[in-house]
DRENDRENLO-818318 format. One record per residue (C-alpha): residue number from 1; residue in three letters; x, y, z. Coordinates in steps of 0.2 Angstrom, whole numbers, always signed. Layout:
N
@num=NUM | residuo=ALA | X=X | Y=Y | Z=Z
...
***
This chain:
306
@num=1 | residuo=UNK | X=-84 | Y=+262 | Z=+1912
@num=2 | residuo=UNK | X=-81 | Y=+279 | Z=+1921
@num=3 | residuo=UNK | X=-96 | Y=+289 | Z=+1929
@num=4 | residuo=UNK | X=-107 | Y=+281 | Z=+1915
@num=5 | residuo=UNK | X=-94 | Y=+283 | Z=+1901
@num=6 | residuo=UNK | X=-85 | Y=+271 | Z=+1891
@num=7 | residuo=UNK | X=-67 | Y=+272 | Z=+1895
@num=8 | residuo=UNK | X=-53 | Y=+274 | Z=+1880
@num=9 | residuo=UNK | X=-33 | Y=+271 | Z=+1881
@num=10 | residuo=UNK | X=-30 | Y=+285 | Z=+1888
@num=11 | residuo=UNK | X=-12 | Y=+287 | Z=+1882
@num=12 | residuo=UNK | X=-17 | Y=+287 | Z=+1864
@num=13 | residuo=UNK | X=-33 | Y=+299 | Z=+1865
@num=14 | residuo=UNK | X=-20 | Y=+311 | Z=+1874
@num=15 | residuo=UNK | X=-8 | Y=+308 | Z=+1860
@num=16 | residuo=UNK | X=-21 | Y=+314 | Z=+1847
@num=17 | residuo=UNK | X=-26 | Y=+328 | Z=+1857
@num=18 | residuo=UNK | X=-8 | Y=+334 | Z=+1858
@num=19 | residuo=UNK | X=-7 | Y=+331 | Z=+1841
@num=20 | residuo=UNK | X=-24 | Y=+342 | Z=+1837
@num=21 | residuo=UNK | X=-15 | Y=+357 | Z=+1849
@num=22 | residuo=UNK | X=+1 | Y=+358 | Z=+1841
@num=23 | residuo=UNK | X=-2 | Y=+356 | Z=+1826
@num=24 | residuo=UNK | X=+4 | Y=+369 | Z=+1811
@num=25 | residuo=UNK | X=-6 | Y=+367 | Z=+1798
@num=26 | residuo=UNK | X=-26 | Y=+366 | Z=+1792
@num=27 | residuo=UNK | X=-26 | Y=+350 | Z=+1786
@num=28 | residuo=UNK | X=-14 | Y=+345 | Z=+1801
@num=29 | residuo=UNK | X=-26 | Y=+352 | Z=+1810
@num=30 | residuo=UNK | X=-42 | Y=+345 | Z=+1800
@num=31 | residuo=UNK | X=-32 | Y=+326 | Z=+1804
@num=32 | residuo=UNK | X=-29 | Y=+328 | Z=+1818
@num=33 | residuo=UNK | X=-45 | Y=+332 | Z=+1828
@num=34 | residuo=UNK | X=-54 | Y=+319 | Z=+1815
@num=35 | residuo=UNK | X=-42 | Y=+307 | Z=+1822
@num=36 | residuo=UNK | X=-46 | Y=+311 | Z=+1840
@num=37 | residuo=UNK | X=-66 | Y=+312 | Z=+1836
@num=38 | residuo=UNK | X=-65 | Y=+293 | Z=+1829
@num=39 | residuo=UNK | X=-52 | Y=+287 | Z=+1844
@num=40 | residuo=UNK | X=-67 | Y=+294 | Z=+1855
@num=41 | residuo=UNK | X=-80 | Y=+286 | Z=+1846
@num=42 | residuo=UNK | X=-88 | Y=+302 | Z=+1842
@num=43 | residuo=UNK | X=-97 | Y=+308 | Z=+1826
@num=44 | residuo=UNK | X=-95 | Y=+326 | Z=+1825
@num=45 | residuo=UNK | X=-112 | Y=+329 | Z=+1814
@num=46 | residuo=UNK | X=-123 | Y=+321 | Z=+1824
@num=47 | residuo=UNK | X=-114 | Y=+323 | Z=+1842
@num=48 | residuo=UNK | X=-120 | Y=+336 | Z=+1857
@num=49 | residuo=UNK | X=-114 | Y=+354 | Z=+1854
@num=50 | residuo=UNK | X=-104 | Y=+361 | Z=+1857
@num=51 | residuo=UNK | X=-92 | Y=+348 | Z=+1855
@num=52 | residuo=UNK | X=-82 | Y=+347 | Z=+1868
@num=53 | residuo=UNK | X=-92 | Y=+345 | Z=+1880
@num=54 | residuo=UNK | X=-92 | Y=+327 | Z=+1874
@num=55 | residuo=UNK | X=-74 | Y=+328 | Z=+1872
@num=56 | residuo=UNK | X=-72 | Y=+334 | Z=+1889
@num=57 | residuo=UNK | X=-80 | Y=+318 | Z=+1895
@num=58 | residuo=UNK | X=-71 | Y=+306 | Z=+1888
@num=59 | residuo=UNK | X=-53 | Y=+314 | Z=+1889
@num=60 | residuo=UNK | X=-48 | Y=+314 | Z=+1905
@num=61 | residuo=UNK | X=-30 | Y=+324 | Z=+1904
@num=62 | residuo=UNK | X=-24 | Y=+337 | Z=+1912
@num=63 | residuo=UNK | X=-16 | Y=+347 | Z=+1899
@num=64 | residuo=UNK | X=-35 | Y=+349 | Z=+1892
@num=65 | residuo=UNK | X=-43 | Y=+355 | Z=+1908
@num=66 | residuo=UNK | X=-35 | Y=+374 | Z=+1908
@num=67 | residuo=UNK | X=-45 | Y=+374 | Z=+1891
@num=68 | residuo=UNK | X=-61 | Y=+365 | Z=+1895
@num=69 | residuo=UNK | X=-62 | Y=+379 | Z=+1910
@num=70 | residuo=UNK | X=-60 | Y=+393 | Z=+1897
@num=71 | residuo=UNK | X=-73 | Y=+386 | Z=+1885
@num=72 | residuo=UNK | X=-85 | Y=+382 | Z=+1900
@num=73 | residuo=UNK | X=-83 | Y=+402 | Z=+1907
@num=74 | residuo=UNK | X=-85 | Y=+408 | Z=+1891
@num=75 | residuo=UNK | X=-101 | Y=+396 | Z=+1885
@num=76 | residuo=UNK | X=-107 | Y=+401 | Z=+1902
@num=77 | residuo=UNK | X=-111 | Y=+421 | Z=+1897
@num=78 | residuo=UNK | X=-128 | Y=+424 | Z=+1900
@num=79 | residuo=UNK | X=-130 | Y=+432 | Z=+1882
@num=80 | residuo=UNK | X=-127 | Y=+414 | Z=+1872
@num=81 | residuo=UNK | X=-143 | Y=+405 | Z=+1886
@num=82 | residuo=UNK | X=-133 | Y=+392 | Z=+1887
@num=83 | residuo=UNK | X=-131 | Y=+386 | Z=+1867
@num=84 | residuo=UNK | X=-152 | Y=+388 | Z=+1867
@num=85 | residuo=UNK | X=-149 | Y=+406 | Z=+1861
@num=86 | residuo=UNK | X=-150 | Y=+399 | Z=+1842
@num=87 | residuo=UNK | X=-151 | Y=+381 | Z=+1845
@num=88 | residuo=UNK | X=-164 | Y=+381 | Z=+1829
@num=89 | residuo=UNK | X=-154 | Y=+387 | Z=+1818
@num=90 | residuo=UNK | X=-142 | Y=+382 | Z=+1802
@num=91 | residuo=UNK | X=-129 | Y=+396 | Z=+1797
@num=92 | residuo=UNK | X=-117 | Y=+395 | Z=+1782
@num=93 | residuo=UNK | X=-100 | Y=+404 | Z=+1782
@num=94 | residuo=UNK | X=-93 | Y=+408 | Z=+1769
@num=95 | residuo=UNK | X=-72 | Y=+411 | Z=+1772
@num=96 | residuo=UNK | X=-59 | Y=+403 | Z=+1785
@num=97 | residuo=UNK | X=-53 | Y=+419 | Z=+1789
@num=98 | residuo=UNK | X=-52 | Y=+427 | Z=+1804
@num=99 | residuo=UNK | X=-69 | Y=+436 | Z=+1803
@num=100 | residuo=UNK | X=-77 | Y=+420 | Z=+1795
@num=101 | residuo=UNK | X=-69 | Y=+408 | Z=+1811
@num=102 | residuo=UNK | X=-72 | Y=+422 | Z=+1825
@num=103 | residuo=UNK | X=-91 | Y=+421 | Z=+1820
@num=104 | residuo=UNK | X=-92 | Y=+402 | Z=+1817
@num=105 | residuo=UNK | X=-86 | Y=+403 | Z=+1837
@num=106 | residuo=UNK | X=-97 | Y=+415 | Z=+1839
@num=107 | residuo=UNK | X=-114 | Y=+406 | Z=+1832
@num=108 | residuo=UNK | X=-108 | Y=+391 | Z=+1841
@num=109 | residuo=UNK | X=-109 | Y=+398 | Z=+1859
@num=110 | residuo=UNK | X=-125 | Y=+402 | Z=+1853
@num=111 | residuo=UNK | X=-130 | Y=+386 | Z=+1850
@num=112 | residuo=UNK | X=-131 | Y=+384 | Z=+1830
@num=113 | residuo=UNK | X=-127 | Y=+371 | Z=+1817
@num=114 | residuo=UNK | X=-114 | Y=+382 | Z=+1808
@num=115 | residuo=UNK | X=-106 | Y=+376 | Z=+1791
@num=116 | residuo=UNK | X=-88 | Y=+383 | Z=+1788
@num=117 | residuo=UNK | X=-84 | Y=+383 | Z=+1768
@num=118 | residuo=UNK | X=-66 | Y=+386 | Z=+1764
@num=119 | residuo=UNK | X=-59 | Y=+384 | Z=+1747
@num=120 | residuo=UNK | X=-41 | Y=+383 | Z=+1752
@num=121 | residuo=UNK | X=-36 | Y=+368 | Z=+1763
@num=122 | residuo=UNK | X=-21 | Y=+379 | Z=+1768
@num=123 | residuo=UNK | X=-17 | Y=+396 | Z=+1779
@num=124 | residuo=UNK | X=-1 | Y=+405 | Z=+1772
@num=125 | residuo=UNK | X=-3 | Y=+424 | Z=+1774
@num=126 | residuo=UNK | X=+11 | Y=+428 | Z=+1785
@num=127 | residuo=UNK | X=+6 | Y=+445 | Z=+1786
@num=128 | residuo=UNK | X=+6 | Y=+452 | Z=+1804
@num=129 | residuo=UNK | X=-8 | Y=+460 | Z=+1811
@num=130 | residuo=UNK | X=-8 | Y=+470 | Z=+1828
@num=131 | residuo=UNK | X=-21 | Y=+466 | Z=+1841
@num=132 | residuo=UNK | X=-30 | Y=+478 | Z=+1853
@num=133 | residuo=UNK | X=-33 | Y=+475 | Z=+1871
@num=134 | residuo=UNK | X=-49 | Y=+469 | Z=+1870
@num=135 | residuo=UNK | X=-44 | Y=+458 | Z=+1857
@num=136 | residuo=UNK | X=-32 | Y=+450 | Z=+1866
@num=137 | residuo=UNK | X=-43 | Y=+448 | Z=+1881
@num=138 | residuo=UNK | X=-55 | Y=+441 | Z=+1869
@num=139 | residuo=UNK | X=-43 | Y=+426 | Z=+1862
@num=140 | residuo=UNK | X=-35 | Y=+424 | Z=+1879
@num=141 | residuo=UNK | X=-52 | Y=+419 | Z=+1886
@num=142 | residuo=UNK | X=-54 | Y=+406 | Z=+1871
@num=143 | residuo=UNK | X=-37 | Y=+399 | Z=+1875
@num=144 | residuo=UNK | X=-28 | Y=+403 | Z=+1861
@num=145 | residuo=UNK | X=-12 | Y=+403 | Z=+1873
@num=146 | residuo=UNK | X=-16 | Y=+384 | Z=+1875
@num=147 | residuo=UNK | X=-14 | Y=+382 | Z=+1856
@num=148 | residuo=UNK | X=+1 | Y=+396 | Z=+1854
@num=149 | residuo=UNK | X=+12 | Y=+397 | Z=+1868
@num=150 | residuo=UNK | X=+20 | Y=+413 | Z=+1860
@num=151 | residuo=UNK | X=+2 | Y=+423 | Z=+1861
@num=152 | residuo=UNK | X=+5 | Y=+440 | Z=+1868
@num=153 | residuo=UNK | X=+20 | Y=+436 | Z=+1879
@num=154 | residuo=UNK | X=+28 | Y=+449 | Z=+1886
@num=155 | residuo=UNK | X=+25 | Y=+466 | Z=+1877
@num=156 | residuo=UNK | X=+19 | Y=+456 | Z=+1861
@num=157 | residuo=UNK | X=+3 | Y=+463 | Z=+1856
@num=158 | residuo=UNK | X=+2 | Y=+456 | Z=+1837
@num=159 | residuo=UNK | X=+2 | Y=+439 | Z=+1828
@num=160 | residuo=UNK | X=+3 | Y=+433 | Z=+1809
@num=161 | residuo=UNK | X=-13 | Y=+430 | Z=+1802
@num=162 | residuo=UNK | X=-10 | Y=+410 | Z=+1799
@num=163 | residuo=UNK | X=-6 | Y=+410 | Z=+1816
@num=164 | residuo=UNK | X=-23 | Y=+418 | Z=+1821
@num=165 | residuo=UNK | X=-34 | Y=+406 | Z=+1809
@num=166 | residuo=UNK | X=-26 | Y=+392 | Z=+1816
@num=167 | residuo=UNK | X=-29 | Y=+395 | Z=+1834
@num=168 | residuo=UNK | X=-48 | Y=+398 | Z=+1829
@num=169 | residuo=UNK | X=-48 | Y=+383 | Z=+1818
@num=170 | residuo=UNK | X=-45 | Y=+373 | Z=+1834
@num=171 | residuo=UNK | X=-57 | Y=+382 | Z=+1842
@num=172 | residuo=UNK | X=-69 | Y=+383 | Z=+1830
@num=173 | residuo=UNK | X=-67 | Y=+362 | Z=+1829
@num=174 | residuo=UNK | X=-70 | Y=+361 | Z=+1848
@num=175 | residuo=UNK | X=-86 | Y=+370 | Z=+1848
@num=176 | residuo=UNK | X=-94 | Y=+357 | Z=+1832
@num=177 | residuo=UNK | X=-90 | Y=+370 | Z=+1819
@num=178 | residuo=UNK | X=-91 | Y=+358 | Z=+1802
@num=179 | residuo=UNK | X=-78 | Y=+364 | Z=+1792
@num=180 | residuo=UNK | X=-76 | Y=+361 | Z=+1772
@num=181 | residuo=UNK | X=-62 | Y=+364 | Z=+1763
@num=182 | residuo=UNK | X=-57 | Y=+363 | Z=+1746
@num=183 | residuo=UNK | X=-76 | Y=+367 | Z=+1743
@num=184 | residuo=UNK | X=-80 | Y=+386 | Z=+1735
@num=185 | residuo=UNK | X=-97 | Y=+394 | Z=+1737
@num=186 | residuo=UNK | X=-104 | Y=+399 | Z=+1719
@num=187 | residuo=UNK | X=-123 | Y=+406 | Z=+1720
@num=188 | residuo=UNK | X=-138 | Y=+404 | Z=+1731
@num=189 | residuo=UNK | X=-150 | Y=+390 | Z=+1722
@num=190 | residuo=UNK | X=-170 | Y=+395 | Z=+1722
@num=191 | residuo=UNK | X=-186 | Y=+396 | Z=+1720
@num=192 | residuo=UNK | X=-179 | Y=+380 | Z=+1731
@num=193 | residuo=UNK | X=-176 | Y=+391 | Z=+1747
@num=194 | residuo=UNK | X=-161 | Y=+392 | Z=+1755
@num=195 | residuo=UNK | X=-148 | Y=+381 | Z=+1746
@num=196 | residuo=UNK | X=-133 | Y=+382 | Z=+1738
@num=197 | residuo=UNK | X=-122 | Y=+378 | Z=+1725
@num=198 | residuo=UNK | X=-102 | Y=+375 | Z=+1727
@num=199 | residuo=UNK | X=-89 | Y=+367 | Z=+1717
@num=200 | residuo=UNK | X=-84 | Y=+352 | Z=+1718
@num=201 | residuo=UNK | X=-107 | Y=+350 | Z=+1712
@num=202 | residuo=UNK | X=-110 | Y=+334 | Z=+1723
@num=203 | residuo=UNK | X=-103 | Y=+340 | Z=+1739
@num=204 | residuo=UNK | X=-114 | Y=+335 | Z=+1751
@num=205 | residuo=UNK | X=-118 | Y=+355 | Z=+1756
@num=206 | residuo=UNK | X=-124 | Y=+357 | Z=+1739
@num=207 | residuo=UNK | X=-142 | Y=+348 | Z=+1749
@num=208 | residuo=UNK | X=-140 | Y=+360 | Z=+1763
@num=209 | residuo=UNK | X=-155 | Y=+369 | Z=+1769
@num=210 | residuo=UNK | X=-150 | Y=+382 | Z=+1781
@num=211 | residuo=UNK | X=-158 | Y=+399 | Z=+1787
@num=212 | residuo=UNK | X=-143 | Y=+413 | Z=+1787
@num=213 | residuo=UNK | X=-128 | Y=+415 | Z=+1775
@num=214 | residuo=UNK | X=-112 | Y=+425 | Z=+1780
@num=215 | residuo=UNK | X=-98 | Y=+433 | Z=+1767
@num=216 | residuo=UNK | X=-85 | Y=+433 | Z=+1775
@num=217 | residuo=UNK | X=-73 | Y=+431 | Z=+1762
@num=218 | residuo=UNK | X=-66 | Y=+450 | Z=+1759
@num=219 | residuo=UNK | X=-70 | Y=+462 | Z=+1747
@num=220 | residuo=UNK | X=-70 | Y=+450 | Z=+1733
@num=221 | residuo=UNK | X=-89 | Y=+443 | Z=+1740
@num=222 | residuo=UNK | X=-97 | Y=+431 | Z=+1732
@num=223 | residuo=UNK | X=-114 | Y=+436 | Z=+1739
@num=224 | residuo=UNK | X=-125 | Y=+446 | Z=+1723
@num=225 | residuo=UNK | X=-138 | Y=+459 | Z=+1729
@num=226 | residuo=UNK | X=-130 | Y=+466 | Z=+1741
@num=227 | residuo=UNK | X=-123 | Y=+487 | Z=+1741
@num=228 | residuo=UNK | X=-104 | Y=+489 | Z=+1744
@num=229 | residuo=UNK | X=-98 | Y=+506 | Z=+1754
@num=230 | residuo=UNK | X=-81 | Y=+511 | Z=+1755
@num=231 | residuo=UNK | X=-74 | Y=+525 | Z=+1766
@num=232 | residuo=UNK | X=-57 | Y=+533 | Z=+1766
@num=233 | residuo=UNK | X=-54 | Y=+548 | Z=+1777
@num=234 | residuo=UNK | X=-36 | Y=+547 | Z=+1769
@num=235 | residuo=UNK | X=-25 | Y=+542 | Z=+1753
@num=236 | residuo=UNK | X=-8 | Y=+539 | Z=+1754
@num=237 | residuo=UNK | X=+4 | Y=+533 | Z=+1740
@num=238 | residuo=UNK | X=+15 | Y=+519 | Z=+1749
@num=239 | residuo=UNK | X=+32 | Y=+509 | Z=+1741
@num=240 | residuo=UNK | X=+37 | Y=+496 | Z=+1750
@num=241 | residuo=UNK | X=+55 | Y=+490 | Z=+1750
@num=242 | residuo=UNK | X=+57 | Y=+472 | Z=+1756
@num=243 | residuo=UNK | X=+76 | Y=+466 | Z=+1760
@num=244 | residuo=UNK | X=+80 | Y=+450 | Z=+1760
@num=245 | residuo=UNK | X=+91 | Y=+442 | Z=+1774
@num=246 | residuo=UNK | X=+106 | Y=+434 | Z=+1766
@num=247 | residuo=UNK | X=+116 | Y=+430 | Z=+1780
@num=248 | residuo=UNK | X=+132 | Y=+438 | Z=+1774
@num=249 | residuo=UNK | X=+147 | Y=+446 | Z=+1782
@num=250 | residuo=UNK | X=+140 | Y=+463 | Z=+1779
@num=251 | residuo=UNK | X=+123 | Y=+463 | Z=+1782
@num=252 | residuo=UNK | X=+127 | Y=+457 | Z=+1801
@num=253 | residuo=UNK | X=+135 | Y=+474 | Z=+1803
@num=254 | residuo=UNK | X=+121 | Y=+482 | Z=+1797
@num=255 | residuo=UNK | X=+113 | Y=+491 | Z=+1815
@num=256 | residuo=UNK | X=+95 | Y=+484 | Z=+1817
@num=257 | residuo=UNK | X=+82 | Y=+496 | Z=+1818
@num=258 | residuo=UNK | X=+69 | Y=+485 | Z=+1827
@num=259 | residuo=UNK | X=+49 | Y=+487 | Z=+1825
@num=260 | residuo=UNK | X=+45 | Y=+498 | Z=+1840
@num=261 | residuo=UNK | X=+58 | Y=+512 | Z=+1835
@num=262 | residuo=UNK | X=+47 | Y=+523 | Z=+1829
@num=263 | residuo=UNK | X=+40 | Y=+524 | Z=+1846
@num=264 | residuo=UNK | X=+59 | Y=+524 | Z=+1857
@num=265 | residuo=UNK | X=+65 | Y=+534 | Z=+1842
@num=266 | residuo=UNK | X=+51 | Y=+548 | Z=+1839
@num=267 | residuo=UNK | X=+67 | Y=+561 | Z=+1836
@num=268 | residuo=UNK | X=+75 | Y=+554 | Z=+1822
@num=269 | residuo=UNK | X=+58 | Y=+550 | Z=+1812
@num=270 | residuo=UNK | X=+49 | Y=+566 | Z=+1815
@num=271 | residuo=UNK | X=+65 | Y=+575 | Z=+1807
@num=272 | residuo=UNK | X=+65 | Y=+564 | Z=+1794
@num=273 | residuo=UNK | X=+46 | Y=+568 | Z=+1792
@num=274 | residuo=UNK | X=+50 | Y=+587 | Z=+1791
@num=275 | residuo=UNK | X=+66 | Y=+588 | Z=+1782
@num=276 | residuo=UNK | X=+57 | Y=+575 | Z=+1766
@num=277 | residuo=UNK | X=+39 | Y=+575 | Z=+1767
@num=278 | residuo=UNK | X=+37 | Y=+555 | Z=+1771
@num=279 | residuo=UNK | X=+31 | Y=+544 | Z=+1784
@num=280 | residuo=UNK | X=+42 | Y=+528 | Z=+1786
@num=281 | residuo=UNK | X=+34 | Y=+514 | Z=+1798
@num=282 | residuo=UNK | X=+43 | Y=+498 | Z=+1799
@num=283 | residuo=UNK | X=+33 | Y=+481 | Z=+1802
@num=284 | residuo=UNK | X=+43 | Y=+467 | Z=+1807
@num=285 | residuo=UNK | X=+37 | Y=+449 | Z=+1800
@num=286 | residuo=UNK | X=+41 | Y=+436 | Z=+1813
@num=287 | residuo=UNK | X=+32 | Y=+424 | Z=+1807
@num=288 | residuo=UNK | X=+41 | Y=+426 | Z=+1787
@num=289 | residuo=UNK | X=+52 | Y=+413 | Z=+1780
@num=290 | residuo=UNK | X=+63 | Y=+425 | Z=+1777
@num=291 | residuo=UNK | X=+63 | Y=+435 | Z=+1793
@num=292 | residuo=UNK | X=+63 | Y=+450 | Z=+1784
@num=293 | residuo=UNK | X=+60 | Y=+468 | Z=+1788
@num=294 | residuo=UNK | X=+49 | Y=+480 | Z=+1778
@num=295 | residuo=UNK | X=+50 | Y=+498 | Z=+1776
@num=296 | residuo=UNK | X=+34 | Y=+508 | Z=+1771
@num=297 | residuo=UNK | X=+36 | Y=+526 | Z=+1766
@num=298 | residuo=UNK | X=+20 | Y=+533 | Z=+1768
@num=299 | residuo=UNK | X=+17 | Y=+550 | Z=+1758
@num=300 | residuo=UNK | X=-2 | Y=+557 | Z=+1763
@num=301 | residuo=UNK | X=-13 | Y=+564 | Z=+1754
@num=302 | residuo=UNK | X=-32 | Y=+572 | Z=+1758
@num=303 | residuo=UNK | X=-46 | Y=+572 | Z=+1752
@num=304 | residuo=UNK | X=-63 | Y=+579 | Z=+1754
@num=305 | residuo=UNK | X=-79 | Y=+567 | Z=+1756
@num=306 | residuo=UNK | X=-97 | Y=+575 | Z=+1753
***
């Protein structure tokens, strides 16, 4: 034993761990840290929170320190009271998203029981999404650079949005987060109090009592009673041409017209603005199987809100 703990081969707990960080996928990912959790003779459900405290103790490699200290600095704000903030409390999530994962994170500084559902056991939208400086900050000091090297390197300042559940998946995982895929919310179950009902009908969440329930799966919500708002400032009418990369002869000597050339190339777009009436912005997809590019031509329109 080791300061009080059971020690584990060590080579093959690293292994798993290096495993859980690289890996690309959800249910690579869901493996993964299972795998790691039995090597380490812990039981996720049951097991102090945030989990990887735990973890922490019983992995003793160096790769997982720079993370543990992120974890530990950000559990340590004064606002979570050191996980007793809602250490009585049971939360359900509706949606793997980034919203529905960034909050599961969230509640679990806290100190809740959160309960993820995902009806997808995949993450396949490619699209790109661009992050602000504070959001960066934000997932820097979660270590999403431990889990994707490529994270805002350089002048980089957006990441696909399979990309961005997967690092808070991992991180989600860490901190006890119970995450159920393949399992779809349908309604809230009374008079028996706060229960549910999901498909597949005997999943074990289907006997869930918990206190607060969080939509957080886009505008198609599955939550009745509650008032939708909408606001647009502006319309526009948008086509979007996608070109596929061949490989050929001739499309190599086709000049590229990179993603930030609306910013080093203001000239040329602002005459081509005046001269036809549209707005063309270009969104690179460096994530796409296809590496393509995409043009948008944006043609606004206004209208007045009373």
């Amino acid at each position: 034993a080791v300061n009080g703990i059971d020690s584990f081969p060590e080579c093959q707990a690293q292994e798993l761990f290096d495993e859980f960080v690289s890996a690309s996928t959800c249910r690579a990912a869901m493996r993964s840290f299972s795998q790691l959790c039995e090597h380490l003779q812990l039981d996720p459900s049951t097991a102090e929170r945030p989990l990887y405290r735990p973890i922490k103790r019983r992995l003793n490699y160096w790769r997982a320190n720079g993370l543990w200290a992120k974890l530990d600095r950000r559990g340590a704000q004064e606002e979570y009271q050191r996980a007793r903030a809602c250490s009585d409390v049971t939360c359900v999530i509706i949606g793997a998203g980034p919203c529905g994962l960034r909050t599961a994170v969230e509640l679990s500084f806290m100190g809740a029981r959160v309960v993820l559902l995902e009806k997808r056991d995949t993450f396949s939208r490619n699209n790109v999404l661009h992050l602000w400086p504070f959001t960066i900050h934000d997932l820097r000091g979660l270590g999403a650079k431990k889990f994707y090297g490529r994270f805002c390197a350089g002048s980089i300042d957006h990441i696909s949005i399979r990309q961005l559940q997967l690092v808070l998946l991992k991180v989600a995982l860490l901190l006890g987060v119970e995450v159920h895929v393949n399992v779809e919310f349908k309604k809230l179950v009374e008079p028996l109090g706060w229960r549910m009902e999901v498909s597949p009908k005997n999943h074990p969440v289907s006997q869930l009592e918990f206190d607060v329930i969080i939509g957080a799966d886009g505008r198609r919500n599955t939550l009745p009673g509650f008032r939708r708002k909408e606001f647009r400032g502006k319309l526009a009418i948008a086509i979007t041409a996608n070109f596929k990369n061949r490989n050929t002869t001739a499309e190599a000597k086709v000049e590229e017209i990179s993603g930030v050339a609306f910013i080093f190339n203001q000239r040329f777009f602002q005459e081509l603005r005046q001269e036809t009436g549209l707005f063309v912005k270009i969104n690179t997809h460096p994530e796409s199987a296809f590496r393509d590019s995409r043009f948008t031509f944006l043609k606004q329109t206004h209208i007045n809100l009373k």
